[in-house]
matplotlib code that plots the C-alpha trace (Angstrom):
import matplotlib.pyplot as plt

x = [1.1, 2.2, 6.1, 6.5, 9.5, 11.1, 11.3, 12.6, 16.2, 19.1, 23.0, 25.3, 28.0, 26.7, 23.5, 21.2, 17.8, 17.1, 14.4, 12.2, 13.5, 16.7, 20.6, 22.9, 22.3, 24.9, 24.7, 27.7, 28.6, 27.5, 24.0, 24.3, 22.9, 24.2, 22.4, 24.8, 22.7, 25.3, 28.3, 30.7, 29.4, 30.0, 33.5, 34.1, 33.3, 34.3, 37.5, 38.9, 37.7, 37.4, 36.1, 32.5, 33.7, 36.4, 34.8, 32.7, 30.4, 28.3, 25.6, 28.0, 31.1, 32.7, 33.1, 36.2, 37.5, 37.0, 36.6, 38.0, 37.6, 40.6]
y = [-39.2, -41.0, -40.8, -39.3, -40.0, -36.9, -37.7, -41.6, -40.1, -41.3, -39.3, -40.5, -40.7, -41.8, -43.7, -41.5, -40.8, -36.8, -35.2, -33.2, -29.2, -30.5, -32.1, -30.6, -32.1, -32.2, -33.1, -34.6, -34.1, -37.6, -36.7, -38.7, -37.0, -37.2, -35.8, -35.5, -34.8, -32.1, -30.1, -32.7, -35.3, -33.3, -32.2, -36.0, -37.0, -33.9, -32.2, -35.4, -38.2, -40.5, -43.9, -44.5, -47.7, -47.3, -44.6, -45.8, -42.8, -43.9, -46.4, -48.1, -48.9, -52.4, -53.7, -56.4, -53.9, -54.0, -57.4, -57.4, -60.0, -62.5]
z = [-96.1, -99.4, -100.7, -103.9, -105.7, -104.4, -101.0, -101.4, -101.9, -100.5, -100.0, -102.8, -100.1, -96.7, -97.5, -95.2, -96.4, -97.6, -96.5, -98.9, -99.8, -98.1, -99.4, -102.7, -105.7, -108.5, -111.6, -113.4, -116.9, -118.0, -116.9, -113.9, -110.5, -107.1, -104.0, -100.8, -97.5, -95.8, -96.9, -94.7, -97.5, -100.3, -99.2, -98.5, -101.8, -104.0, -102.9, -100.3, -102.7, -100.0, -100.1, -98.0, -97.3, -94.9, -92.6, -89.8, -89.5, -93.3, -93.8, -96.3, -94.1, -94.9, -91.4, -91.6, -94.4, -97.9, -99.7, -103.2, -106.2, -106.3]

ax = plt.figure().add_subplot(projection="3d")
ax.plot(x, y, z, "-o")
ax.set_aspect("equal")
plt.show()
């Protein structure tokens, strides 16, 4: 089975890969496109506006915590 380009996403929020037919996309008024894999993501990153980083459950969790530019 080859990987088209549709199925090599990835959710905006958590980092998991999205299966194909599957996730919400939205697209943003800048044109930019972000696909969220569940509606625990989206809520996370729409109506919370919480930060990926500091929750342990997403591929993109900063173990140590976050490491900012001096």
């Amino acid at each position: 089975m080859s990987k088209t380009a549709s199925s090599l996403r990835n959710c905006f929020f958590c980092g998991r890969h999205i299966t194909v037919g599957h996730g919400i996309m939205l697209v943003r008024n800048d044109g930019q496109v972000q696909w969220t894999c569940s509606s625990k993501c989206k809520k996370n990153l729409r109506v919370l506006s919480r930060d990926p980083r500091k929750l342990k459950w997403t591929a993109k969790y900063a173990k140590g915590g976050l490491r900012t530019k001096k």
